[in-house]
NUFIZA-769794 format. One record per residue: residue in one letter; x, y, z of N, C-alpha, C, O in turn. Coordinates in steps of 0.05 Angstrom, whole numbers, plus 5000, padded with zeros to 4 digits. Layout:
# NUFIZA-769794
aXYZXYZXYZXYZ...
***
This chain:
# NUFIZA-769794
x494547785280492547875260489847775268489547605286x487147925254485147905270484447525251485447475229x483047345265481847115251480147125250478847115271x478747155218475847225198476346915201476646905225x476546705195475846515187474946265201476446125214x472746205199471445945220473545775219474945735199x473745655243475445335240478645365236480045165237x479945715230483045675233483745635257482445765274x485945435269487445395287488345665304488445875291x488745675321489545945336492445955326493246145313x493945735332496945785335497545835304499845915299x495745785282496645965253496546345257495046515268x499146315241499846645243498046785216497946695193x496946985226495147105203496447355182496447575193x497547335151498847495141497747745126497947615106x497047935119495948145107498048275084500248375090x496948255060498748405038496148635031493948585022x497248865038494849035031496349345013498149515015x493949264995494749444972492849764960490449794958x494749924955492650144954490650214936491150144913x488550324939486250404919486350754922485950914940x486950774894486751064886482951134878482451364870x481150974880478150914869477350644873478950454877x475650624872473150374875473750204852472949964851x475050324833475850034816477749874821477749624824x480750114822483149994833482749794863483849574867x480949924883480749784912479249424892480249214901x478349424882476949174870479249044851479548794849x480549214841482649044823485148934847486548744840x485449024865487249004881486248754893487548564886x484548704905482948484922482748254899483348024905x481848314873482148064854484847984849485047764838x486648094854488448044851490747874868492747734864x488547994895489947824918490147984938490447844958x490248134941490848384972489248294992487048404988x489148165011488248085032487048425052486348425076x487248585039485848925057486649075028488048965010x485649355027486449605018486149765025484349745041x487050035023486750255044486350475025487850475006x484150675026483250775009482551075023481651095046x482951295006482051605015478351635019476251545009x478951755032475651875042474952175023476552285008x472552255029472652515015474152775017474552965001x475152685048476552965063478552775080478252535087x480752965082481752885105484252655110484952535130x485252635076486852355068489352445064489452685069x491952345056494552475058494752535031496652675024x492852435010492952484979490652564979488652424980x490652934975488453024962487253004938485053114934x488252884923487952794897487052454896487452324876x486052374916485252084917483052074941483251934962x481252234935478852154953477052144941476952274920x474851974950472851764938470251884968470852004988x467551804961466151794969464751664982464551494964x463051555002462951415028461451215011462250975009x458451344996458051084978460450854963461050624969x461250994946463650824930465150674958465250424956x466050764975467050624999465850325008467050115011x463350375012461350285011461050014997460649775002x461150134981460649904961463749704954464249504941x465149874972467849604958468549444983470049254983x466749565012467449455037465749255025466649025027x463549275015461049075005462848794991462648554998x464448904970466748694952468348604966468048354967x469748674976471548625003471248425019472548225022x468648515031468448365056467247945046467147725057x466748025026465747685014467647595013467247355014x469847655013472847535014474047565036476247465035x473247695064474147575089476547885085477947965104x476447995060478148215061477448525073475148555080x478948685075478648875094479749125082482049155074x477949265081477749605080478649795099477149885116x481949885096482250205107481750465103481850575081x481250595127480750885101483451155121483451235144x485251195099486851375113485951625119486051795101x485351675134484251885150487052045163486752125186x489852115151491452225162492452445153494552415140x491752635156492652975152491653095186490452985205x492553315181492653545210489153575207487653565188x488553635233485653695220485554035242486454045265x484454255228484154575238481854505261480254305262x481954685278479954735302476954655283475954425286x475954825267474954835248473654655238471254625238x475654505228473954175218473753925233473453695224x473953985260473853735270470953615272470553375267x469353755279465953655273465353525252463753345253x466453585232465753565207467053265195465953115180x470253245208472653015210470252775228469352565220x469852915252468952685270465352565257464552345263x463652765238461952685230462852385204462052155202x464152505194465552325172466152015180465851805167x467352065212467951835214465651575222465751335219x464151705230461051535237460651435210460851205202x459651705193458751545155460851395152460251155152x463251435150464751165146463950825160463450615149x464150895190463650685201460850525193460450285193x459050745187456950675183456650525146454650455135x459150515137459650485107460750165104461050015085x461250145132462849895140465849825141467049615144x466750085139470450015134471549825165470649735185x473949855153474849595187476749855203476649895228x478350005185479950155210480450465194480350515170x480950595213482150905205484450945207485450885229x485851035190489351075195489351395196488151515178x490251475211490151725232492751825233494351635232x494352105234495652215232494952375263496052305284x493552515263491952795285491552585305491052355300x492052725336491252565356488952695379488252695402x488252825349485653035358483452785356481452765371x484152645341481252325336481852215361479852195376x484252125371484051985404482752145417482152035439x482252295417481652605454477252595427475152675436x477552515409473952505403472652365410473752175422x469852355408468352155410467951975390465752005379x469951735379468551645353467151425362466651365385x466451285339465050995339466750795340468750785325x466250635357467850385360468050285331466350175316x470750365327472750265305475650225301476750445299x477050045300480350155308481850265297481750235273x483850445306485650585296487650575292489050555313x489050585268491850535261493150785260492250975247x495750795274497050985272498850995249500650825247x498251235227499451285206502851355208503851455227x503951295188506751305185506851615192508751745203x504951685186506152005194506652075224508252245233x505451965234505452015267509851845273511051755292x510451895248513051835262514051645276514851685299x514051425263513951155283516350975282516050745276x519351085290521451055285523350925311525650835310x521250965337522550925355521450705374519050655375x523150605387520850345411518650475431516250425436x521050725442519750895454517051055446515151095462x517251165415514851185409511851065403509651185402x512650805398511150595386509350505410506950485409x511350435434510250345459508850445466507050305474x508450815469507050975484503550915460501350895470x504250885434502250855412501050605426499050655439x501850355427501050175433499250175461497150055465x500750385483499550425510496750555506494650485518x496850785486495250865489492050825466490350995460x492250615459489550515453489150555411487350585395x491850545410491950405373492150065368493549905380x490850035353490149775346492749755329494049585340x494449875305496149785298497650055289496750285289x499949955281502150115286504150155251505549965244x503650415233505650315215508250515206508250735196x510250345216513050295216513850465195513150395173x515550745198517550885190518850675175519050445182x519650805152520250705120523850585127525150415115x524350715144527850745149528250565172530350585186x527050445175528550215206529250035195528149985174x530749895201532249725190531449425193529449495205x531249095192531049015203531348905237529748795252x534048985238534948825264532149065281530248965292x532449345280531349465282527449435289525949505306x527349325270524149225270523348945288521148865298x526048825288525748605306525948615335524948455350x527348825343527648835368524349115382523749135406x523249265362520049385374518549155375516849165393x518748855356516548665360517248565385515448545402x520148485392520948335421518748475446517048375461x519848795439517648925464515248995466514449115486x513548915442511349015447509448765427510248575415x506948865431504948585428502648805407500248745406x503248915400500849195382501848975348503948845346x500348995332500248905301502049165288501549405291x504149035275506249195262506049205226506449005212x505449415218505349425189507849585181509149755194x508449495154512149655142511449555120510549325115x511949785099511649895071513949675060516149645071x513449595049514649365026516049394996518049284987x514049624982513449754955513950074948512750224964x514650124937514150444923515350614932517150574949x514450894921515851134932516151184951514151214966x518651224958519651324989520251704985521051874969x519251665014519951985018522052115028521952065052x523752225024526252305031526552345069528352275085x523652515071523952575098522752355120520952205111x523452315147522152235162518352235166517452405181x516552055154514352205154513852315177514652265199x512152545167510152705184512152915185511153135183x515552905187517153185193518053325168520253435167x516253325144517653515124514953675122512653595120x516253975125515054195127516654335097516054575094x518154225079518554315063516754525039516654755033x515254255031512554385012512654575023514354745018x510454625047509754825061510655055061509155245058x513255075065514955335067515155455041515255695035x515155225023516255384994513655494975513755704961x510755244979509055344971506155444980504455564968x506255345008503955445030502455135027500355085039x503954905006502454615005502354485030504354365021x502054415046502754225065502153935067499953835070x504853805063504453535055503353395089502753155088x503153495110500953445132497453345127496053165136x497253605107495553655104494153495076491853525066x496553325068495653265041495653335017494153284998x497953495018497453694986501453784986502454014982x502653564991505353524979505853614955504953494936x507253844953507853914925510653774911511153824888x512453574927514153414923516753584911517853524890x517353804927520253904918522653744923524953774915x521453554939524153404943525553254922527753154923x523453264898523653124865524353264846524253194823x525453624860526653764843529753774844531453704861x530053924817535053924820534754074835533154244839x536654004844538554274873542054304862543454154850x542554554872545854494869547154534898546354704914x549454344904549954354930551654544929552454564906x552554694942554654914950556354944976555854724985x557555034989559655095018559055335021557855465003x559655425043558255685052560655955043561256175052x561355835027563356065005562256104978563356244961x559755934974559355894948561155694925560955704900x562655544940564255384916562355114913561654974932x561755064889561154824870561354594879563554474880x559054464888559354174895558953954875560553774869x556253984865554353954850552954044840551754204853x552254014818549954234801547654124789547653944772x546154214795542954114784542553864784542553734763x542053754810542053454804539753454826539353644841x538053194825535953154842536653104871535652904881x537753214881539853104900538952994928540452904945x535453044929533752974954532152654934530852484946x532252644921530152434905531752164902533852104891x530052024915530651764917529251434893527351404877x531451234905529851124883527151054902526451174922x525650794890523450684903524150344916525650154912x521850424934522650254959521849844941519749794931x523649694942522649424933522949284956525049354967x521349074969522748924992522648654983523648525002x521848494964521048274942522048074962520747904974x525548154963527047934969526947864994527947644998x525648015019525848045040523047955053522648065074x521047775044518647745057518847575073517547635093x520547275075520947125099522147305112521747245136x523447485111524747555138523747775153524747845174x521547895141519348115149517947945171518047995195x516447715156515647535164515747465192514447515213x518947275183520047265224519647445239518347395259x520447635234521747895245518347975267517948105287x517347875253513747985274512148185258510348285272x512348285228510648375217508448285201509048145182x505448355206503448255199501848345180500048195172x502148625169501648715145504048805127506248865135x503248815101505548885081504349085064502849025046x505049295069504449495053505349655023507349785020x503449595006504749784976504249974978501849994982x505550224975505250494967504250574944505250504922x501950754948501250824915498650904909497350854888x497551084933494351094929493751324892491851364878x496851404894495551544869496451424838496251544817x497451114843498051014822495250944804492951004810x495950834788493750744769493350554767495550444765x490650304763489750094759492349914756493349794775x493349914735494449824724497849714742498549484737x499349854758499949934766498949674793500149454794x497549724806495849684830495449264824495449084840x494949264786493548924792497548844784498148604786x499649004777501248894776503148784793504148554793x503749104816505048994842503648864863504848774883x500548864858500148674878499348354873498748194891x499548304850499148014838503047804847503747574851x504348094846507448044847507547954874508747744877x506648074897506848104922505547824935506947674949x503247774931501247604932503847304923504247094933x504547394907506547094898508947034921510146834928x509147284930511647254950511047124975512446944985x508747244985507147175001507346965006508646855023x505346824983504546624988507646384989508346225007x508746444966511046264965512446254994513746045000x512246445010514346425044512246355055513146265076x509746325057507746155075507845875073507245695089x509045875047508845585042511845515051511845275056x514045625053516045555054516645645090518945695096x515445645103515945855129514145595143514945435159x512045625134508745415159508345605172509845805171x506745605185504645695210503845995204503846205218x503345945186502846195177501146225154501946115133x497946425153496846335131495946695121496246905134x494846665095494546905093491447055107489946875113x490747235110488847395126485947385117484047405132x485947335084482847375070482946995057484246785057x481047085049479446815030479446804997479046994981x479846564992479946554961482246504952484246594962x482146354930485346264908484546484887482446464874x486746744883487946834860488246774829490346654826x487346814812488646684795489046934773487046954759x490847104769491047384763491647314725491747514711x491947034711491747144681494047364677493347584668x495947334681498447534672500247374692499647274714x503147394679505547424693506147714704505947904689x506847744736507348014743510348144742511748084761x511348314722512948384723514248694734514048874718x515548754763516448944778517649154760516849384760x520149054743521649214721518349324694519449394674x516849344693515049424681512549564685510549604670x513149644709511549864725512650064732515050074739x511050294731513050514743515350494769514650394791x517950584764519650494783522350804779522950894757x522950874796525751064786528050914802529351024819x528250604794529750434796529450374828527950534839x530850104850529150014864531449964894533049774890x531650074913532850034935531649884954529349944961x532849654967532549634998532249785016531249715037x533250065011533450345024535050215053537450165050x534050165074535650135099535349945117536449925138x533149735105533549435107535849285121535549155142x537649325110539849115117542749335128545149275128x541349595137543249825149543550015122542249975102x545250195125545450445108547750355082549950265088x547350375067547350365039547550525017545550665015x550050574990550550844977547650864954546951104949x546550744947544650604929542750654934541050474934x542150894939538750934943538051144935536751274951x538751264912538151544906537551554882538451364868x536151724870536251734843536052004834533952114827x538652104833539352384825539452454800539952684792x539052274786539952364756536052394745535652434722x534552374757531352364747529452294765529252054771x528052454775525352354788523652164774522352004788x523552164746522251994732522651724732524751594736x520251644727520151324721522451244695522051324672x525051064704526550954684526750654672528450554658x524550554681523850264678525850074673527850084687x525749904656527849714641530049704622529649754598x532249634631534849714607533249524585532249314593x533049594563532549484534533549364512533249144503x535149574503537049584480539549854487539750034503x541249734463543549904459543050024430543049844413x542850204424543750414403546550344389548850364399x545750214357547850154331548250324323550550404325x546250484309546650684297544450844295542350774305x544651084280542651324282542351434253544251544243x540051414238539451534215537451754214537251904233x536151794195534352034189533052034202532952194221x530751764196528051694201528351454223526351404237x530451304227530151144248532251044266534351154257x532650954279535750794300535950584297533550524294x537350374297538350154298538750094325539650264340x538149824334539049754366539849524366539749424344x540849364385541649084401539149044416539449154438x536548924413535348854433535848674453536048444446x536048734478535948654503533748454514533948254528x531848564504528948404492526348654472526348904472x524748474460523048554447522448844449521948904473x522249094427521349254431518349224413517649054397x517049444424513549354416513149634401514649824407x511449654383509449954365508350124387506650014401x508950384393508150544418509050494440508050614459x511050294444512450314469514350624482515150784465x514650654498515450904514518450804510518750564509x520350954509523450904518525151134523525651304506x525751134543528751374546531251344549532251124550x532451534551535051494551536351874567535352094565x539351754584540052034589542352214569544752154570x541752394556543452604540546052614552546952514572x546952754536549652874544550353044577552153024595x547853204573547653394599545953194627544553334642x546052914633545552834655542252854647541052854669x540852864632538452904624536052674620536652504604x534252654629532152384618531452504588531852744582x530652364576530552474545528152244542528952034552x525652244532523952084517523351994489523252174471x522951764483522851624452519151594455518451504476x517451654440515351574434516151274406517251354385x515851074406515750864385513650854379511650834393x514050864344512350964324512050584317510150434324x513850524306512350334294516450184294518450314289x516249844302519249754293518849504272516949354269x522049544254522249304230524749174246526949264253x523748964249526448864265527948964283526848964305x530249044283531849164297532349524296534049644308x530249644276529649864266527249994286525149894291x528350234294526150364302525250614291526550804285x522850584289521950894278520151104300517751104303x521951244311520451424327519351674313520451804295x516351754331515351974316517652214302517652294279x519852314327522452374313524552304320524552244344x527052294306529552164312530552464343530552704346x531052224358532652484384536452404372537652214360x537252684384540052644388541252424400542452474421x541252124389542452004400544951904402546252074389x546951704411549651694400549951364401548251234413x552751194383551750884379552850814414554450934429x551450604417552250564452551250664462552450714482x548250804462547650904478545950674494546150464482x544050674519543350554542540650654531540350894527x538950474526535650574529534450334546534350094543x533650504565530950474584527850434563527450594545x526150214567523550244574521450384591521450224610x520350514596519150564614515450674608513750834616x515750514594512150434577512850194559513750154537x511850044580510749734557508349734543506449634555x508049834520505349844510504049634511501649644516x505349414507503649184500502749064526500548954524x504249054555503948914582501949034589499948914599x502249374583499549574592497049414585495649324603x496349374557494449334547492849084561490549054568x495648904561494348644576494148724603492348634618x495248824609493448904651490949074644489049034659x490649264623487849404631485449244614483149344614x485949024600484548904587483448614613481148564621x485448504619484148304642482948364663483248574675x480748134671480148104696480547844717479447624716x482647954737483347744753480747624763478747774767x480647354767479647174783480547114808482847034811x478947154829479147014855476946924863475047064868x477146654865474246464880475546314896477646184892x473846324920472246184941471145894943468745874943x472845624946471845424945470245374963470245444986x468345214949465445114959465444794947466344694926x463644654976463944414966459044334971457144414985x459344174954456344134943454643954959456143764958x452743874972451643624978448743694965447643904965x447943454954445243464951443643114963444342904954x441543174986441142905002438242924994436843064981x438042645014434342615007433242645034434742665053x431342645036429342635060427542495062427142365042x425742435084422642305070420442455058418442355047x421042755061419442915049420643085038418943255033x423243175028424643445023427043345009427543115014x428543454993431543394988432243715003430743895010x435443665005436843935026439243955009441043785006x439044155000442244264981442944395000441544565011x446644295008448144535027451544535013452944345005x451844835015454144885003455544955036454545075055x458244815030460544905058462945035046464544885035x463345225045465045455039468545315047468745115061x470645425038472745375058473045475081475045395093x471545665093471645755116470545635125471545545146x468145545121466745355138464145415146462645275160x463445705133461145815123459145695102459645675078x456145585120454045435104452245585100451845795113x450445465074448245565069446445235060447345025052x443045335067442144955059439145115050438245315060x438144975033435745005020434344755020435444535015x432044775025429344545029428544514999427244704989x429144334986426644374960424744134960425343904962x422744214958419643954961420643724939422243704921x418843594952419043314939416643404911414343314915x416843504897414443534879414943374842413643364821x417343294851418243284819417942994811418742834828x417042904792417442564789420042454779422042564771x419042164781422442054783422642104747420842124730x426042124746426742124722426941804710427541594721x426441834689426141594669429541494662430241264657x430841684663434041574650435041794676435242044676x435841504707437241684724439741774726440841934742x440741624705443541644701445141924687447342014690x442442034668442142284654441442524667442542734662x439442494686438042554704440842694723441942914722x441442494737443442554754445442744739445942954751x446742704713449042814702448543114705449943284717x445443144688445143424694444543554723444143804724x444443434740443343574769445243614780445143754800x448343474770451143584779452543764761454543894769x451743774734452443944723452444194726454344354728x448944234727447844614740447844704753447144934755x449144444779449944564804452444674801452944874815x454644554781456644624788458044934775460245034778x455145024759455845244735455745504757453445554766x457645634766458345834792458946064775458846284785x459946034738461146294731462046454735464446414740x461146724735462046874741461647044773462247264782x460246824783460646924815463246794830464846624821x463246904854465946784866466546574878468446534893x464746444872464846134879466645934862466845984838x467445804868469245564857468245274870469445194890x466445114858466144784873468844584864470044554842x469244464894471544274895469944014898471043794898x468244054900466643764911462943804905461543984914x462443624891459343564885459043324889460443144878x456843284909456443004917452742974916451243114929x452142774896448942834894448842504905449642304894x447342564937447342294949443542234950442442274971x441842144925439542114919438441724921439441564905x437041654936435941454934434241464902435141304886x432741564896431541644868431741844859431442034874x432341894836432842114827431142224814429942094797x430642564817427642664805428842794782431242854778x426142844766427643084742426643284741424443354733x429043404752429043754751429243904735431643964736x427944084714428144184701430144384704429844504725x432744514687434644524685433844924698435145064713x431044974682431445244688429545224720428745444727x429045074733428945014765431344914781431344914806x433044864769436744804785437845074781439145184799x437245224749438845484767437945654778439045854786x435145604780433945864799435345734833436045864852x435345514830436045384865439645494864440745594884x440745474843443545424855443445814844445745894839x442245944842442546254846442046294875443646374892x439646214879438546214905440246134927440446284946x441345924927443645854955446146024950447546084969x446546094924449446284925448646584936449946734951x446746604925446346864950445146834973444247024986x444846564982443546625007447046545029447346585052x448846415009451446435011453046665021454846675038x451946855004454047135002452947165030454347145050x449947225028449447315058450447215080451147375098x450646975083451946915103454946925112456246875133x455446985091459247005092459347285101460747345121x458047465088457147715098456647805133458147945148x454447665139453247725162455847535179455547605203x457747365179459347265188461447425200462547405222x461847635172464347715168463648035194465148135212x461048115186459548315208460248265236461248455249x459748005250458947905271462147935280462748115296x463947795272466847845277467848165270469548245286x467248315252467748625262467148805283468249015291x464748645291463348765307464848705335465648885350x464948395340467748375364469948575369470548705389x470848555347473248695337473848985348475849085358x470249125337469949445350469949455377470649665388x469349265391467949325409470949255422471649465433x472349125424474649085435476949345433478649415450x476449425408478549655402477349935414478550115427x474949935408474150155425474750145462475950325475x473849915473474549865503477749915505478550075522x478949805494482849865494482950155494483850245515x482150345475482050645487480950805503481051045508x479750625511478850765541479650655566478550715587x481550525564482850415589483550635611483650875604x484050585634486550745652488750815642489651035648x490050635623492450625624492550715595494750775586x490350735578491050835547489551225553489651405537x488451225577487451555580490651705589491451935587x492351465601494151655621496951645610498551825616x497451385591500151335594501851545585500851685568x504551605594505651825589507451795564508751615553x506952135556508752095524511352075532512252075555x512952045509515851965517516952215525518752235543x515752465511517052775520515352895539512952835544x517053085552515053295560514153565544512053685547x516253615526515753715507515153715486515153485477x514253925467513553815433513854135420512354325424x515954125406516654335388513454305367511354195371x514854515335512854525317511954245305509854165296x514354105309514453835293513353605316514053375312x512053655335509553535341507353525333505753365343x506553715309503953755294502153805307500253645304x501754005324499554085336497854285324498954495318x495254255318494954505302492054535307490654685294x491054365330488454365345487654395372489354295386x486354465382485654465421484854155419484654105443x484253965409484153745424485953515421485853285431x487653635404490753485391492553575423494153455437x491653775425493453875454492153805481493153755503x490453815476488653685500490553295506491653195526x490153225487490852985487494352965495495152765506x496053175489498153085500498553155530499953025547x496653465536496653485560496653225574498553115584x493753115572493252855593495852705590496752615611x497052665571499652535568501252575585502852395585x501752755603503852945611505753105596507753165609x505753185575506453435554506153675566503853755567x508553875580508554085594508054265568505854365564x509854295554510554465536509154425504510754295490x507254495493506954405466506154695446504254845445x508654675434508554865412505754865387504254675385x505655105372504555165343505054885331506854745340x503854825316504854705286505454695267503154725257x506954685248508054895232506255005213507055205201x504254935209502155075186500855305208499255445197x501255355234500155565245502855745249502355895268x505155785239507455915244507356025218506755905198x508256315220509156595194512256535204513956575186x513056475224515256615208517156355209517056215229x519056275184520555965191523256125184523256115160x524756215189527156245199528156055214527256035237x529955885207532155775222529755535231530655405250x527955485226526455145228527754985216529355065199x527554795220528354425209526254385194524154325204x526554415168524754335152523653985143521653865135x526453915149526853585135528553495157530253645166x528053195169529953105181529352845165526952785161x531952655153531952405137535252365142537452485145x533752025140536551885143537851915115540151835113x536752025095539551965066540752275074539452475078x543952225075545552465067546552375048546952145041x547352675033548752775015551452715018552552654998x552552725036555252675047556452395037558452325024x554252275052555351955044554951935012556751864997x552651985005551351924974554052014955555351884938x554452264963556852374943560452254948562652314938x559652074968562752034974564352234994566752234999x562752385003564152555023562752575065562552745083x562352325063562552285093564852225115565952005116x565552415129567952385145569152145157571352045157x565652015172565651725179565951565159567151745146x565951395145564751195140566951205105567251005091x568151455098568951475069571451595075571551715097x574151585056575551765040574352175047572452295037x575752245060574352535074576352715061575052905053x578752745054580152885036578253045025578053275034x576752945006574453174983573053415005572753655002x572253205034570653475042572553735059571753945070x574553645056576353835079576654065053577054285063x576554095028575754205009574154475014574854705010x571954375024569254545031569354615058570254495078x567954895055567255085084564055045089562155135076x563954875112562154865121560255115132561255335137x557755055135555354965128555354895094556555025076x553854675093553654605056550354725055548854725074x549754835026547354925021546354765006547954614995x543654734999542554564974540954854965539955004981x540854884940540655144930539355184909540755144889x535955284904534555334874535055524877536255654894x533055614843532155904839531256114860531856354862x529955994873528556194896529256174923528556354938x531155904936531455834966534555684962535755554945x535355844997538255744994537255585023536255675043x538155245012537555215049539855015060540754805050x540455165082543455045095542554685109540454595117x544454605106544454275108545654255142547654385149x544754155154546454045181546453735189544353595185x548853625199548653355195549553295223551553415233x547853095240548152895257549652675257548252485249x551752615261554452475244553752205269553951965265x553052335290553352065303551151955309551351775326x548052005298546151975294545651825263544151625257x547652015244547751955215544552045207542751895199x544452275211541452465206542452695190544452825197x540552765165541752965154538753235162536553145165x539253525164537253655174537253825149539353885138x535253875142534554155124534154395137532154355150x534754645141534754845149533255045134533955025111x531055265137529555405126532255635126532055855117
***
């Protein structure tokens, strides 16, 4: 990890928990909260078209950010057309020029440009599943690398053995069914291209599976939708393993949302730094977030390891794409106007709750108002006694996350000395970042120095609501003068910003290394030439530019196809390749299960809506399931 901080030891390992900003508030609530980076959409050009922000607003949170030694991404990863690359490569200058630290990049049309020395992270979408692929990334002039959702650990431990590039892996949130960067699904069905940033997420719709006779597998069930990714339990061993950022998913979550899982994360963190050694976290400042963070009370459609610890029946969530939060209560009974329950714990006035129907269904409770163990919802649903209710709106937790504001400050420690002509106030940061002010000798001695003194450590020590925190005030005066109280805080305003600045211009001076190093790494010999792992590249190389191809040429890439947003006709394409099958999920994998059920069925199996029948093919000794157009 890169070291922002004067005076850390080399041999400390540097940790990054970086959390997403859907806006300039969330990127600020995330950082108060503790996120050591955030990674945030640009105006154009981001994998969530629905989460781009403006270079000012950018701007201004690299500004918030950076006083904390913390660090601003901006995902810059969708396909970019012949078309917009002037326009892509103009962007990226205003950015740089906005001050962000790195671009996460999809298109390898940005390697073959001219940008500004800035480094580049290769986005999950670029498919980063393999040693072989990672290496050639690393050869050829990416500053960091982030890790396909589906490797496993042993898996992730053995790309750190071979390679020396900074490894980031998603920790948090929604997972995508497909391998990133290879689902061309949207695309096909609605002309969306989730490449491109404009995922229409069919993979979160029912399907019914079928045999290529048409007989009944399953019926209307979500049967591509998974739960969401939790890694809580697994941060020492991320840790070992050689990863240096930890990523939450969620640029399109909400505030709220954003100060909860990352106040949660931040605790994990920290708790395996402390339990691990040599290892510290990446930014500056003690946390202090004013809420307990609770995971079961944020949006969740319940929570998998997904493939962590190898392949696993438990990772799907077919019965609802929706958020099903927390088991609650059990259903006593059912009257006109209200239900009776067993609380599990407290239900609250306007809390959210569901429950699934008879027909496999999510069903919603709006709570009107409860007497005890009585609920009165706006209307009574069909319910039955025993039934299972889910939370999935804490009214009251809501209120308290969008009502607080986390604290994070920056300890600073005080001197105030004498001179023969001057006293010298200097504040030393924990980084080790100073600032010192001259004030004249002009003031006469105080009459009561004892009073005198009380207040001259007092108004030094009043930091409020800036991000300072004093651990130490030391007023070392042979006589003591009296300062008038509204002349101490014009001084102790005065050193805190002449503070910021310098933590600032610190934090500059070390980015600036930084560029200049990352930029020289892509221009090497060996990052212009190194060869891709293929010689070829079907549609699902994503080519969809002359200098995306230009770049694999120099690669040695004989062969490089369309990309699928430049292809009419998809007949018989691979729309999806992902490690969850249906096979296993349902109990009918030949390997690994009881296979009786599938000798049942005439292969090819279909997954099958209203409008698309699409045949399934499975890699049994790969354990890869393919979607077929």
């Amino acid at each position: 990890m890169h070291n922002n901080q004067p005076g850390s030891s080399p041999d400390i390992k540097k940790l990054e928990l970086l959390a997403p900003a859907k806006n300039v508030e969330a990127g600020m609530a995330a950082i108060s909260c503790g996120a050591d980076a955030v990674y945030i959409g640009a105006p154009r050009f981001g994998a969530r078209q629905a989460a781009g922000n403006t270079v000012k607003d950018i701007e201004l949170l690299c500004n918030y950010a950076h006083q904390y030694n913390a660090r601003v991404y901006v995902a810059f990863n969708t396909l970019l057309f012949d078309s917009e690359i002037a326009d892509a490569v103009q962007l990226c200058y205003d950015l740089h020029a906005a001050g962000i630290d790195a671009l996460i990049i999809q298109d390898m049309a940005l390697m073959e440009a001219v940008l500004p020395p800035i480094p580049i992270h290769a986005s999950t979408q670029t498919d980063n599943l393999t040693l072989e692929k990672i290496l050639f990334l690393e050869k050829s002039g990416f500053s960091r690398v982030i890790l396909g959702r589906e490797l496993s650990l042993a898996e992730m431990i053995k790309i750190k053995e071979s390679t020396h590039i900074e490894l980031e892996a998603f920790i948090h949130g929604a997972l995508c069914v497909s391998h990133s960067g290879q689902c061309y699904l949207s695309h096909s069905a609605s002309g969306r291209s989730a490449n491109r940033g404009a995922c229409s997420q069919p993979c979160r719709l029912p399907y019914t599976l079928e045999d290529a006779e048409g007989n009944l597998i399953v019926e209307n069930k979500h049967l591509l939708s998974l739960k969401d990714l939790n890694l809580s339990a697994e941060i020492p061993e991320l840790i070992k393993a050689g990863i240096t950022s930890f990523k939450i998913e969620g640029r399109l979550k909400d505030i709220t949302y954003v100060k909860n899982v990352t106040a949660h994360y931040r605790k994990k963190i920290d708790d395996a730094i402390a339990y691990l050694g040599g290892y510290q976290k990446s930014s500056s400042g003690t946390t202090h977030p004013n809420f307990t963070p609770d995971l079961e009370k944020t949006f969740n459609r319940g929570y998998t390891d997904y493939f962590f610890h190898g392949r696993t029946k438990d990772i799907t969530a077919f019965d609802s794409p929706k958020s099903t939060g927390k088991q609650v209560a059990h259903v006593v009974d059912v009257r006109n106007q209200y239900f009776t329950i067993s609380a599990l714990e407290p239900i609250h006035n306007n809390d959210g709750l569901c429950y699934f129907d008879k027909a496999g269904n999510l069903q919603g409770i709006k709570v009107n108002r409860v007497e005890g163990e009585r609920v009165f919802p706006l209307s009574v649903p069909d319910l039955e006694k025993g039934q299972l209710l889910y939370r999935n709106h804490d009214h009251e937790f809501t209120q308290q996350l969008e009502s607080i504001s986390p604290i994070r400050k920056i300890a600073i420690e005080i001197r105030l000395t004498e001179e023969a002509d001057h006293y010298t106030l200097q504040i030393v940061d924990e980084d080790g970042v100073t600032a010192s002010l001259t004030i004249e000798k002009q003031y006469d001695e105080a009459r009561d120095s004892s009073k005198a003194r009380q207040t001259i450590n007092d108004q030094l020590s009043k930091f409020g609501q800036t991000i300072y925190q004093p651990s130490c005030i030391s007023v070392e005066l042979n006589t003591v003068p009296f300062i008038p109280i509204s002349k101490l805080n014009e001084i102790r305003r005065d050193i805190t910003d002449l503070l910021t600045q310098n933590r600032l211009s610190h934090y500059k001076e070390n980015q600036q290394i930084e560029q200049i190093a990352a930029d020289n790494n892509r221009h090497t010999s060996e990052a212009l030439s190194s060869p891709f792992p293929a010689k070829q590249l079907s549609f699902n190389g994503n080519v969809v530019n002359k200098l995306a191809a230009k770049f694999y040429e120099r690669h040695g890439v004989d062969l490089i196809e369309d990309g699928f947003e430049l292809i009419d006709d998809f007949t018989n394409k691979q729309l999806m390749t992902t490690h969850h099958c249906v096979k296993y999920s349902l109990g009918l994998c030949p390997n690994k299960q009881q296979s009786h059920q599938a000798k049942e069925f005439k292969n090819p199996l279909f997954l099958v809506t209203s409008k698309k029948r699409y045949r399934l093919e499975f890699d049994c000794k790969n354990c890869i399931m393919k979607l077929i157009y």
